[in-house]
GUFI-810118 format. One line per 8 residues: number of its first residue (from 0); for each residue x, y, z of N, C-alpha, C. Coordinates in steps of 0.05 Angstrom, whole numbers, plus 5000, padded with zeros to 4 digits. Atoms other than C-alpha are relative to their C-alpha. Layout:
<rs>
NUM = X,Y,Z,X,Y,Z,X,Y,Z  ...
</rs>
This chain:
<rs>
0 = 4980,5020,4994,8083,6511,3575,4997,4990,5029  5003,5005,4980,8071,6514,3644,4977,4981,5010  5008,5021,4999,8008,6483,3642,4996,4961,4993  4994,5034,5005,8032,6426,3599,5010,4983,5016  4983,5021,4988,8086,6401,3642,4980,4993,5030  5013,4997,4978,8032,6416,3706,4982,4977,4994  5021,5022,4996,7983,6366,3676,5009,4976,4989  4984,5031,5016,8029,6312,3649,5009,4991,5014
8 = 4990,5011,4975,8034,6271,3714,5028,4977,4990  4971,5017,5007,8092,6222,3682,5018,5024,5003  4971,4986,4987,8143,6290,3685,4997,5009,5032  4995,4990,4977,8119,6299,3760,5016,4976,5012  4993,5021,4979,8129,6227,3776,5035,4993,4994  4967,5009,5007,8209,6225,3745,5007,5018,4996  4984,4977,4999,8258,6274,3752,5004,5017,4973  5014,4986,5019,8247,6327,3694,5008,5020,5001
16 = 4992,4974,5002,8285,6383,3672,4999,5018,4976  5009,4990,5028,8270,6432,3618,5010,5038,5002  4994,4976,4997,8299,6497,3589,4994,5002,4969  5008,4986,5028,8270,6537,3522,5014,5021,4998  4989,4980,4999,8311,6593,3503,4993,5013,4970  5003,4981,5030,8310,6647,3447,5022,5014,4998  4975,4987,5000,8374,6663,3429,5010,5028,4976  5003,4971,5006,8353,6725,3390,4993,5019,5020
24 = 5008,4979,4984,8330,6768,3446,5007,4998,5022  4989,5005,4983,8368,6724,3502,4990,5003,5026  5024,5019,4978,8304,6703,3538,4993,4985,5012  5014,5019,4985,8289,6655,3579,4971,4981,4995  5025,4997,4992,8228,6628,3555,4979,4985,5024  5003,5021,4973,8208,6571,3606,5021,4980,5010  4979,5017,4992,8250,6531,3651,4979,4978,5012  5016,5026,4982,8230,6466,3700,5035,4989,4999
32 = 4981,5016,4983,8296,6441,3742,5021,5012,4980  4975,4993,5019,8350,6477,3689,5022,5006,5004  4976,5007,4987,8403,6481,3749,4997,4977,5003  4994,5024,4992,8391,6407,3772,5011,4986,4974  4972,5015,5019,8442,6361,3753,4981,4966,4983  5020,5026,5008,8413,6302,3709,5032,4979,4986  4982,5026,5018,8450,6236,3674,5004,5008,4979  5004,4992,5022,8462,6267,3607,4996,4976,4978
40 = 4990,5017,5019,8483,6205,3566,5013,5014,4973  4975,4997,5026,8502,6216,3498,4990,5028,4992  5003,4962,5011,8476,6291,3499,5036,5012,5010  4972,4991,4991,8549,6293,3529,5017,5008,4967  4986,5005,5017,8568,6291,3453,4991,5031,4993  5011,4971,4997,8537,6363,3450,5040,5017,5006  4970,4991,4985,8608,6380,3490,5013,4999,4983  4983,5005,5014,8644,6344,3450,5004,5007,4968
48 = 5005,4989,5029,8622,6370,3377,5015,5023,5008  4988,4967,4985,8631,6449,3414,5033,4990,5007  4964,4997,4998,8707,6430,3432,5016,4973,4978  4981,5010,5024,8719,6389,3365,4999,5033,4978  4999,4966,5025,8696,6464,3326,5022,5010,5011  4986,4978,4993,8737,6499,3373,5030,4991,4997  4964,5014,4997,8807,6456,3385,5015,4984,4977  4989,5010,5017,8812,6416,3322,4999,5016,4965
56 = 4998,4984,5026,8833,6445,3256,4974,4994,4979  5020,5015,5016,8790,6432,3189,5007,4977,4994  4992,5025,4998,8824,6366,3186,5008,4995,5020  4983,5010,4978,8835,6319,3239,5041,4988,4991  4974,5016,5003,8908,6292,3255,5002,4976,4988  5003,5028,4994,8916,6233,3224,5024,4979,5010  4985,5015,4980,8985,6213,3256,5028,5024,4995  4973,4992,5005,9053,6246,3271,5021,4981,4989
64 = 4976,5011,5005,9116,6230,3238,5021,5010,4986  4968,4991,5014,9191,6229,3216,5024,4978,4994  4984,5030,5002,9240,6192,3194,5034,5011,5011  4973,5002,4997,9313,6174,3215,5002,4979,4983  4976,5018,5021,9358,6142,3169,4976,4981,4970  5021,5012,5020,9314,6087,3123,4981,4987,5017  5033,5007,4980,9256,6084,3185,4982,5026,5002  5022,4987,4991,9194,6117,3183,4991,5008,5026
72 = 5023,5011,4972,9165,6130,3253,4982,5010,5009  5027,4988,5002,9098,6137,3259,4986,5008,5026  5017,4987,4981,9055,6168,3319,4971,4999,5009  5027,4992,5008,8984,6160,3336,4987,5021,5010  5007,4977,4989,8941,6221,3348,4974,4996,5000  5028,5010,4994,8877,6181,3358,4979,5005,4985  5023,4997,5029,8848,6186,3291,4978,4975,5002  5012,5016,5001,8782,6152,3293,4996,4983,4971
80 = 5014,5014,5023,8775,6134,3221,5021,4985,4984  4990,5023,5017,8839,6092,3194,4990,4974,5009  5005,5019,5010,8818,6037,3167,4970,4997,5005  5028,5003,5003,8746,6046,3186,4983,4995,4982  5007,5011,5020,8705,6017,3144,4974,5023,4987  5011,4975,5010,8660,6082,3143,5010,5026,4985  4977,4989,5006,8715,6118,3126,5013,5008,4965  4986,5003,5020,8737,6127,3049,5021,5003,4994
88 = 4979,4982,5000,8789,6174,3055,5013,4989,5014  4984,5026,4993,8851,6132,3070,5027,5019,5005  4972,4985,5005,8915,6187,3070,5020,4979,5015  4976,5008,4996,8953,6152,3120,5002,4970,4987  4996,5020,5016,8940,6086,3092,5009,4996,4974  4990,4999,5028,8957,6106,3019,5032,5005,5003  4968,4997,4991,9025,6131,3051,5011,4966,5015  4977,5022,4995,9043,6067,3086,4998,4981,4967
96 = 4995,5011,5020,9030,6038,3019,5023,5000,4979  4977,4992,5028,9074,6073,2977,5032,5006,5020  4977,4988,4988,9130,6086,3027,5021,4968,4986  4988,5023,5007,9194,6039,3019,5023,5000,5030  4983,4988,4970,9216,6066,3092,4994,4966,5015  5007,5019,4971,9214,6009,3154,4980,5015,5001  5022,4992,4984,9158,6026,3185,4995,4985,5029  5001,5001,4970,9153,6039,3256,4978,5010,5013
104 = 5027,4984,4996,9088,6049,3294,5012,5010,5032  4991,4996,4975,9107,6076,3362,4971,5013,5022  5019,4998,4985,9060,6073,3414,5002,5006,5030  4993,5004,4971,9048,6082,3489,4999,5033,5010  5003,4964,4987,9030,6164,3488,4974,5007,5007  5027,4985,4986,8960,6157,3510,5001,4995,5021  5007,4997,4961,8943,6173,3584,4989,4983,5015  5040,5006,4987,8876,6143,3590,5003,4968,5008
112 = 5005,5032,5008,8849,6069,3598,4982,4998,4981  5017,5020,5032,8817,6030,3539,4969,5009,5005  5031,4998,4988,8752,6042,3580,4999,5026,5015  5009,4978,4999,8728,6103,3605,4986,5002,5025  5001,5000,4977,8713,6124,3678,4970,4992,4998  5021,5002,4992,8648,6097,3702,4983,4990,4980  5007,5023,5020,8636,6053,3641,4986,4973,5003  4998,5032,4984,8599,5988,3647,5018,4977,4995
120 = 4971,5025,5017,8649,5930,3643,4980,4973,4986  5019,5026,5020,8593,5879,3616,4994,5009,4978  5003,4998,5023,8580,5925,3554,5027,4992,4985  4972,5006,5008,8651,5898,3530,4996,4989,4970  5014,5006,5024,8610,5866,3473,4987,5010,4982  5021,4978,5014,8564,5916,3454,5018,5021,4978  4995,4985,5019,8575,5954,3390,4998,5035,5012  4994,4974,4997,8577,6019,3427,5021,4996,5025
128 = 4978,4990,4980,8627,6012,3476,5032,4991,4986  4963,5007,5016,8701,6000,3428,5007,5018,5012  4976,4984,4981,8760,6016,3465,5012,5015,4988  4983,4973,5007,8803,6078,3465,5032,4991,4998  4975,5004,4996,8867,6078,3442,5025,5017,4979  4987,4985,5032,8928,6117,3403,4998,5007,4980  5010,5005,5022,8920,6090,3350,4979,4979,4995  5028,5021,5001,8850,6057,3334,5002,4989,4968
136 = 4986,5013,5027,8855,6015,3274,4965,4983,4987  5029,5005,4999,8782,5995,3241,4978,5004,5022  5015,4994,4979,8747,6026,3295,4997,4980,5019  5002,5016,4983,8768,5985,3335,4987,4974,5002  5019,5024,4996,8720,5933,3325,5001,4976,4972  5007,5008,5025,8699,5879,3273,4971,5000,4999  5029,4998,5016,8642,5884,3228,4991,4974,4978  5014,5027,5017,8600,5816,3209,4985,5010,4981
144 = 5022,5000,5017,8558,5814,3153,4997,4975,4989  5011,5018,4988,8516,5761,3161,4966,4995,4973  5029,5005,5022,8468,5729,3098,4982,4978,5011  5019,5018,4990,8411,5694,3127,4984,4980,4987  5013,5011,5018,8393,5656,3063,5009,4979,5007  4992,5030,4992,8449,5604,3071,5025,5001,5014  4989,5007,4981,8480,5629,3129,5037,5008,4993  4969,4992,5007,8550,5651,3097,5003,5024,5010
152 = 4995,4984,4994,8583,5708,3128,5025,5011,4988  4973,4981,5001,8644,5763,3118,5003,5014,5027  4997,4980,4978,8683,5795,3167,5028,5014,4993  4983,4985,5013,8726,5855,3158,5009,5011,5040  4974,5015,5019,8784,5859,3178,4996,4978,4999  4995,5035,5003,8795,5789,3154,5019,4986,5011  4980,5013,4984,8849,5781,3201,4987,4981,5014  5021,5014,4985,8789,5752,3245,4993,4980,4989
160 = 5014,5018,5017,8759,5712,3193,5000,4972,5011  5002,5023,4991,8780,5643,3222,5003,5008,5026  5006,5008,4972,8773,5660,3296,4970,5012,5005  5032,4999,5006,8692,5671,3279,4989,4977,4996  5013,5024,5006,8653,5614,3276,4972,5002,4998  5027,5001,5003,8574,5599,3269,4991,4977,5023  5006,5013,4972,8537,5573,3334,4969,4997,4982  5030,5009,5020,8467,5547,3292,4983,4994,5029
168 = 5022,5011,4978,8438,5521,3365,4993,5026,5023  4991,4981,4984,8464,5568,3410,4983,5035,5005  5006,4977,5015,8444,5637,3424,5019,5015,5031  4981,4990,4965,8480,5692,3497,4978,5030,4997  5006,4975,5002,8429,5741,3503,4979,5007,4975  5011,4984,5018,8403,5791,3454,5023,5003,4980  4982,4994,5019,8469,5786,3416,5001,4985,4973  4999,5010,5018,8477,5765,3344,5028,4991,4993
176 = 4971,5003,4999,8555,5768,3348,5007,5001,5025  4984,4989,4971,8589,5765,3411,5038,4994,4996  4970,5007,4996,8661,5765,3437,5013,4986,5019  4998,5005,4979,8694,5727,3484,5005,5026,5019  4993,4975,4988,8707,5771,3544,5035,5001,4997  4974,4996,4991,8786,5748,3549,5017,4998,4969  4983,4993,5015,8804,5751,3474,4981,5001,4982  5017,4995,5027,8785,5762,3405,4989,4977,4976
184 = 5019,5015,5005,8742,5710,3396,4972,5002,4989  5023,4985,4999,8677,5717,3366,4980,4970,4991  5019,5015,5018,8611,5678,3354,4984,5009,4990  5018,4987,5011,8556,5690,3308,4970,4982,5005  5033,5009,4999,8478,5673,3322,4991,4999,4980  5009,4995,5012,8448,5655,3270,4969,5008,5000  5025,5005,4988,8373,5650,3298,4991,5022,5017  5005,4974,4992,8385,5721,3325,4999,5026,4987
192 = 4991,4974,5023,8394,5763,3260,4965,5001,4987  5030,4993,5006,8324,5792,3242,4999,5024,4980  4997,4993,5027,8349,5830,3187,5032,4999,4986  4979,5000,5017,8411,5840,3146,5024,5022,5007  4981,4980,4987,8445,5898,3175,5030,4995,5012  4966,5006,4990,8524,5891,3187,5009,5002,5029  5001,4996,4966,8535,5876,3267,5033,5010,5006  4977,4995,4982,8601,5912,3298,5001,4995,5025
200 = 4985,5013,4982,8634,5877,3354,5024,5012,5006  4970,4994,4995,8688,5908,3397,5016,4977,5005  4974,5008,4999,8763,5895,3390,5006,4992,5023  4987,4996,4973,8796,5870,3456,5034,5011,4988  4985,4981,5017,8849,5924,3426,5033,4997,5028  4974,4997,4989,8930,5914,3442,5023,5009,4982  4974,4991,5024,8996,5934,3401,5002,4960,4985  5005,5023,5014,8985,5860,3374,4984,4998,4987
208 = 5026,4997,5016,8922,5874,3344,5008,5020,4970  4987,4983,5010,8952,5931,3312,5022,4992,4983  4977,5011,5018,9010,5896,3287,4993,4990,4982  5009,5008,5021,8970,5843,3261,4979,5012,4971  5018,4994,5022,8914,5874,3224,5026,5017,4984  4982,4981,5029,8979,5933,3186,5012,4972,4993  4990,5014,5018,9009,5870,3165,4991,4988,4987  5015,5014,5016,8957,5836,3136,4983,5015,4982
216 = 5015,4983,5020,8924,5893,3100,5032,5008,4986  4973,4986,5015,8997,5923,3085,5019,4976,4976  4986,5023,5013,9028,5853,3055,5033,5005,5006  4966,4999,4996,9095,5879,3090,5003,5006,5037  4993,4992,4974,9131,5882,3159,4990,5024,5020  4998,4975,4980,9113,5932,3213,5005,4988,5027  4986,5005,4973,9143,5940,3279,4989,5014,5022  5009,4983,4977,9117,5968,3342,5019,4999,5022
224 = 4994,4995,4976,9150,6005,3398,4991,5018,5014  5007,4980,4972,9138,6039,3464,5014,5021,4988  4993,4975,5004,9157,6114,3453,5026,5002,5018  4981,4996,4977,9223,6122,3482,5004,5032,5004  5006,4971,4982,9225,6189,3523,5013,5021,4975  4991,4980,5014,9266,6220,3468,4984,5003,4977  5021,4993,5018,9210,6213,3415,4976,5007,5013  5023,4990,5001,9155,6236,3459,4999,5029,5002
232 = 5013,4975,5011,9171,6310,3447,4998,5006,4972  5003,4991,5036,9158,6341,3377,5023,4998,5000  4975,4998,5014,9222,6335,3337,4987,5016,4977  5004,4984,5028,9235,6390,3291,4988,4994,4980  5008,5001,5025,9228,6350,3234,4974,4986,4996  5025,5012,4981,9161,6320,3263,4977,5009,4976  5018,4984,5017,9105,6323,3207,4969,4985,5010  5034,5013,5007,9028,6324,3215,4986,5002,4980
240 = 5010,5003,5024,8996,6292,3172,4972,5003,5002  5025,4982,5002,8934,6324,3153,4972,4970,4999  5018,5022,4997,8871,6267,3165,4965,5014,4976  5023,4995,5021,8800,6266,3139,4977,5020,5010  5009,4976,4995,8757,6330,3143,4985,5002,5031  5001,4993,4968,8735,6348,3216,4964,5003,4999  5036,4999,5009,8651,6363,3187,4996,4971,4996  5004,5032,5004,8656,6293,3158,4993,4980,5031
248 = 4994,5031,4979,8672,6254,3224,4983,5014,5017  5017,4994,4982,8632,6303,3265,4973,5002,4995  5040,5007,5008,8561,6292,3224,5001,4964,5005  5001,5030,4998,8576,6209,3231,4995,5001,5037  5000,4999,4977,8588,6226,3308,4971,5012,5017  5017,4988,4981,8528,6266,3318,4974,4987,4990  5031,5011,5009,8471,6231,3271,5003,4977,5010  5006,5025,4986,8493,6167,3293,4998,4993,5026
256 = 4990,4988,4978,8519,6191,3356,5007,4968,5012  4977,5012,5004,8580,6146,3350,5017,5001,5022  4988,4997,4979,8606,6133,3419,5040,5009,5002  4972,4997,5005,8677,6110,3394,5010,5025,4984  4988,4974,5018,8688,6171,3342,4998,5018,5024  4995,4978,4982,8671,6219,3400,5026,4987,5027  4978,5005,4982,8721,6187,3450,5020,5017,4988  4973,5004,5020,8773,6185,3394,5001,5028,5000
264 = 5005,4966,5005,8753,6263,3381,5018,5015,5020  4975,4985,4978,8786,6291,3449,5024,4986,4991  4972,5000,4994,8839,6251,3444,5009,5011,4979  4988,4987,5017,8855,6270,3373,5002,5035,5003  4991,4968,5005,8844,6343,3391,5020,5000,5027  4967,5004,4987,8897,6324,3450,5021,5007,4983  4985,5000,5013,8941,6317,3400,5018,5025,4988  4997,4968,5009,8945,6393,3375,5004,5014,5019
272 = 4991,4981,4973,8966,6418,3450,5018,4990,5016  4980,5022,4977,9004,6350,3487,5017,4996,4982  4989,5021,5010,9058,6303,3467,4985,4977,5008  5023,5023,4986,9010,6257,3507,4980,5006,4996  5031,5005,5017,8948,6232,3477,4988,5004,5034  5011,5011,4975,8898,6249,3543,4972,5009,5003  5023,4990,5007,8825,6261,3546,4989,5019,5024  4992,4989,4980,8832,6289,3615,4999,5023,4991
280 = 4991,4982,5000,8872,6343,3591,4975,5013,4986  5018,4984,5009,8814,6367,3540,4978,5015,5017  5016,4988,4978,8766,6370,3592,5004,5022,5014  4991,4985,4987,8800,6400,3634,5006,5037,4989  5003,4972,5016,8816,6460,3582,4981,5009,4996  5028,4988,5016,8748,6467,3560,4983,5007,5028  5008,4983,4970,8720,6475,3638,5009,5020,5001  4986,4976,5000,8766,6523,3640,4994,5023,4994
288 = 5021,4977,5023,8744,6572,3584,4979,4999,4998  5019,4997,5004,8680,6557,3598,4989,5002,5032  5006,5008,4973,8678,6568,3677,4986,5026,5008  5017,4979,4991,8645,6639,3675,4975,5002,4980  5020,5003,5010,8594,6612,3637,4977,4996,5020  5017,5009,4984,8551,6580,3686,5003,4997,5041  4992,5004,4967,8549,6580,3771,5019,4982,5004  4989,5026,4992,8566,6507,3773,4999,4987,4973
296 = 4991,5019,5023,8611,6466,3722,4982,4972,4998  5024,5019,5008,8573,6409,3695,5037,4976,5018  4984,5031,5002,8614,6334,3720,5008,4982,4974  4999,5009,5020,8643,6320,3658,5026,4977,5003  4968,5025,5001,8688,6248,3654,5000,4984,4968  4988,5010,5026,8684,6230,3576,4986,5011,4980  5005,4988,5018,8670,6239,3515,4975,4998,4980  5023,5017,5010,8613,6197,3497,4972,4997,5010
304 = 5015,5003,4986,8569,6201,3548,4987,4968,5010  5001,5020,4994,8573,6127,3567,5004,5000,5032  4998,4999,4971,8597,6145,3640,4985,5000,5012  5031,5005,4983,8540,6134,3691,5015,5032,5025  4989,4979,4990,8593,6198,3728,4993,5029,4996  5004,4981,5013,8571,6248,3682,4976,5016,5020  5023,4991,4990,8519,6301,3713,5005,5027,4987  5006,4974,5015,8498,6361,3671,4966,5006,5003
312 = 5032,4990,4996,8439,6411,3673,4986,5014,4967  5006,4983,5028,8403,6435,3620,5000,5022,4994  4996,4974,5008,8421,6501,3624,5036,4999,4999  4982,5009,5017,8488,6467,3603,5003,5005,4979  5001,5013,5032,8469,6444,3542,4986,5023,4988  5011,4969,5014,8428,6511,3525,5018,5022,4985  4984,4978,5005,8487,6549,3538,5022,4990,4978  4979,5012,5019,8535,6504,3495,4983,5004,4963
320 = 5012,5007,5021,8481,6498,3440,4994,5038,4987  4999,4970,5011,8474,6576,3440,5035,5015,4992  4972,4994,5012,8555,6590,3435,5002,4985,4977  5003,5018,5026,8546,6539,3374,4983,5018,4982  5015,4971,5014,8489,6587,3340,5018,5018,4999  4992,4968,5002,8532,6647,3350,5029,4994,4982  4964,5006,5014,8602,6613,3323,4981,4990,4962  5006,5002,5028,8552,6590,3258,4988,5020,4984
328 = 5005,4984,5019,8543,6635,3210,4975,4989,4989  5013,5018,5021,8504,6591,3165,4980,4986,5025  5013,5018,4986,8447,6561,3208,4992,4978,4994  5012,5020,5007,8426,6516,3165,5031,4977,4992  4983,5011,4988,8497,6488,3166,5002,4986,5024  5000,5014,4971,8494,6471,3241,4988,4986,5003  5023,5040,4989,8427,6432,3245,5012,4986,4977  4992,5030,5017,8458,6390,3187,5012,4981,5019
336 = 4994,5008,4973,8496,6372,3245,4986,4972,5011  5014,5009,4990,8438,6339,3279,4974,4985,4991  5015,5014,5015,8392,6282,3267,4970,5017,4993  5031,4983,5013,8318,6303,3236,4987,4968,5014  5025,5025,5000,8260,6267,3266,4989,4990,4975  5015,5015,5015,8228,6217,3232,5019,5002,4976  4989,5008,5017,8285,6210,3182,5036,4993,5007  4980,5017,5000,8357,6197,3204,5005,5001,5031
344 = 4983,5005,4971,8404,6179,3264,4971,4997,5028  5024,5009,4976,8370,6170,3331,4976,5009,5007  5025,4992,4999,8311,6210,3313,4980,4989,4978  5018,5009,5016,8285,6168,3262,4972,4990,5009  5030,5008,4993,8225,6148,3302,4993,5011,5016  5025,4978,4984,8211,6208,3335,4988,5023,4988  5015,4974,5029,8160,6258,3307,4992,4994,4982  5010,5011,5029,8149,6210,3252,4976,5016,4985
352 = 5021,4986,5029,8080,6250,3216,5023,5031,4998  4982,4976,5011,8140,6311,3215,5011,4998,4982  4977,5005,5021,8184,6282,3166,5000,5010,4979  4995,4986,5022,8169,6317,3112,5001,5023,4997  5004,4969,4995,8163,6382,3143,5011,5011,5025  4993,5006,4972,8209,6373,3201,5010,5031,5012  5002,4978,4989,8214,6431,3254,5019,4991,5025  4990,5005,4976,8259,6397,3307,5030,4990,4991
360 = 4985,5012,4999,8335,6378,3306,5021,5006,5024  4992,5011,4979,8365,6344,3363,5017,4984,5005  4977,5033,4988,8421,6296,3398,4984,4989,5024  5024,5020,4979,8384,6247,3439,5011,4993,5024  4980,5012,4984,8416,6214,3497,4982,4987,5016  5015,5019,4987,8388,6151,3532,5021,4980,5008  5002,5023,4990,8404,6095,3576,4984,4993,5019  5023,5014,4984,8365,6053,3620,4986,5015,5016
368 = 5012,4983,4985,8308,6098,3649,5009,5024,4999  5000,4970,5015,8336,6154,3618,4994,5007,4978  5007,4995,5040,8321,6191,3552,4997,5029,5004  4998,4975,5007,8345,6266,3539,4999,5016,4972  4993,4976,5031,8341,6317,3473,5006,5023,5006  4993,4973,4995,8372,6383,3469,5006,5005,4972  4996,4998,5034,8376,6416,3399,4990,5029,4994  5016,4972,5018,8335,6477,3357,4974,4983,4992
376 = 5030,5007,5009,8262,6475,3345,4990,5027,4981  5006,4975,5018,8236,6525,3292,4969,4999,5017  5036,5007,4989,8158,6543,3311,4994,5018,4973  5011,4979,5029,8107,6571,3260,5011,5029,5001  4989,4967,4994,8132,6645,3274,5022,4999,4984  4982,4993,5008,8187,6635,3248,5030,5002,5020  4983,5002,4987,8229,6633,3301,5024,4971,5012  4980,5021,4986,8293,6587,3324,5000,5005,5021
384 = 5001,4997,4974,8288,6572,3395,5028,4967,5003  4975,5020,4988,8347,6522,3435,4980,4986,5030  5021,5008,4982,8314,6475,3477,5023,4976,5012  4992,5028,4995,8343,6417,3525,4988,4987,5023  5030,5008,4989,8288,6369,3552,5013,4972,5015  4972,5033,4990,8323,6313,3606,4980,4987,5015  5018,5013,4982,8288,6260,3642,5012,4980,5010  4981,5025,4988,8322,6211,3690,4978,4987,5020
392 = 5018,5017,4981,8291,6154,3737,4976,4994,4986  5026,5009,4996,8232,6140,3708,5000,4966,4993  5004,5026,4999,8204,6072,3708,4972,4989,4981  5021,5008,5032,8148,6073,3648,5026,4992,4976  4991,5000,5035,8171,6053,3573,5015,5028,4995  4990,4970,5010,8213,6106,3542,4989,5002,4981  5027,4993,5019,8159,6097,3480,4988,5022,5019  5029,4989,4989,8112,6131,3527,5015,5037,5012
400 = 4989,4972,5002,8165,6185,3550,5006,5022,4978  4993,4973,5032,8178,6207,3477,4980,5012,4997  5030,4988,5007,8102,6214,3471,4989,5023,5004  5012,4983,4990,8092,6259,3518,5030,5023,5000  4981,4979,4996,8157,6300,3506,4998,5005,4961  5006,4998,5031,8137,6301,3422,4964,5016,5003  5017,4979,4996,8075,6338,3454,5000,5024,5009  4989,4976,4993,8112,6385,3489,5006,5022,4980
408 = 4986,4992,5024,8151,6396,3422,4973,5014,4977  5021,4997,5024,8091,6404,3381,4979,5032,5014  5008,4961,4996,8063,6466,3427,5019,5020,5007  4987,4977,4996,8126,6501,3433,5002,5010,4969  5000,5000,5025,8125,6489,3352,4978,5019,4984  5027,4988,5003,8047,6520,3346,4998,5023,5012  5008,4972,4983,8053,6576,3400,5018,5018,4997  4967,4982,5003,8124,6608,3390,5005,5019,4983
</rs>
């Protein structure tokens, strides 16, 4: 190992940290920088899987409520998946259906902002940055689907439907859909869609958005208010309603590695300890119980790893990924978890001649001049080893960084 990383001048020339572990014999096997602090990106969702096992039940929340007199009043507890269109399982939606209560949505118990500390404010468009909120209602976003034969589209919700239009000359970028920045406006490119794939577009998300889309899927009144101080503690008769299984939303979060579901994730496991939705507070708990783990706490500010604030080491993510091993029984349970090279989520094009005999599963984490994995690697031996491999600054292709970190992979895979 030592000589690999020694003669592979791309990890001398960009910051490069690396930790192998064997969490049968609680070895060490090689490090390179495994205290220094790196950019994690969306390996931050590593965190956030480890304190959705631990804080949230086998179902998420999918909203508090109770009624007075002939009013419902509902709660959000930052369920990512009503009305999501990934989503099948509908509980609270089948309930506002059948109720014959008013319905009251009451809002105004999350902490946070829409956006997320150290976020960029120009991804506002981009299909991975949808805003945080209470209650998130189609993930926040809309989803085009876009036929390139003769140009006809759908968009769900269809509340949108007429404030979408078709720009045939036009194009803003690399985007196929965009949004305005100051409302929920959207245009579609046609001359930018290069296959068929359904484009999500964030919400600019308010208690109007919310209103409109339950009344136009519901075909009946709903009302929104601010939480007045006497509904934001539990009331006795206060029911949680049980949401959609907690494995479900955390294999979509980690193969796709689903920025908005992991936001939504703290806050919903907020929900099971505050009266206030806050993502803060999770953090904050989970440093906590995990503060004689390591010298120095990692800089953790969300949940997604979108923050450019974040700074974690890879003997972080070792140690998180080994309390994960020891809480699974079932191993082959956990890497389900995690994408498989060369066949789903963000590892589909790495490792590609493995795919049919794959030996690596990982959460990836990249933005600009970065590109991290941390995960389990089996090797011929027979052994499971915990590996997390980070690289920040560099200024080659990240093609060329996978290359040489899928060679790394391939002799800890042969020698181990």
């Amino acid at each position: 190992m030592e000589i690999a990383f020694d003669t592979t001048q791309l990890f001398k020339d960009n910051f490069t940290g690396f930790m192998l572990y064997d969490p049968e014999s609680g070895d060490t096997i090689y490090s390179l920088n495994e205290r220094k602090f790196f950019n994690p990106a969306s390996n931050v969702k590593i965190f956030t899987f480890y304190t959705s096992t631990q804080l949230i039940p086998e179902r998420l929340a999918a909203c508090h409520y109770f009624y007075r007199g002939d009013t419902v009043y509902i709660q959000g507890t930052g369920d990512p998946t009503f009305l999501h269109p990934d989503f099948e399982e509908q509980p609270l939606l089948d309930f506002l259906k059948k109720t014959d209560k008013t319905i009251v949505f009451l809002t105004g118990n999350y902490e946070g902002q829409h956006y997320g500390p150290g976020w960029a404010w120009d991804d506002y468009t981009y299909f991975f940055s949808n805003e945080r909120a209470s209650f998130p209602v189609c993930g926040n976003a809309i989803r085009v689907d876009f036929d390139r034969l003769d140009s006809s589209f759908n968009v769900y919700p269809k509340y949108f439907l007429p404030s979408t239009k078709l720009d045939r000359k036009g194009s803003r970028g690399i985007y196929r859909v965009s949004r305005d920045m100051a409302d929920n406006s959207f245009t579609i490119y046609p001359s930018m869609f290069y296959n068929d794939d359904p484009v999500n577009v964030p919400l600019e998300y308010d208690d109007q958005v919310l209103t409109c889309i339950l009344e136009d899927t519901l075909r009946k009144p709903v009302f929104i208010r601010r939480s007045p101080l006497e509904f934001m503690s539990h009331n006795e008769d206060e029911i949680v309603m049980e949401g959609v299984r907690r494995d479900t939303v955390l294999r979509k979060m980690m193969i796709d590695s689903d920025n908005f579901i992991a936001e939504q994730l703290l806050i919903n496991a907020s929900s099971f300890y505050s009266d206030s939705l806050s993502t803060k507070l999770i953090i904050n708990l989970m440093q906590d119980s995990l503060a004689d783990r390591w010298e120095k706490a990692p800089l953790w500010r969300d949940a997604s790893g979108l923050s450019r604030y974040n700074l974690f080491s890879p003997i972080h993510f070792v140690t998180i990924l080994n309390l994960l091993y020891e809480d699974f029984e079932d191993k082959e349970e956990l890497i389900s978890y995690f994408p498989v090279p060369g066949s789903t989520g963000t590892l589909k094009y790495f490792l590609e001649e493995e795919k049919d005999d794959p030996f690596l599963w990982g959460k990836t984490g990249s933005l600009n001049n970065n590109f991290n994995l941390s995960g389990y690697i089996k090797t011929k031996s027979g052994k499971m080893l915990i590996f997390s491999f980070m690289n920040n600054h560099y200024t080659e292709r990240t093609a060329l960084v996978k290359k040489k970190m899928e060679n790394i992979f391939r002799i800890i895979h042969e020698n181990y």
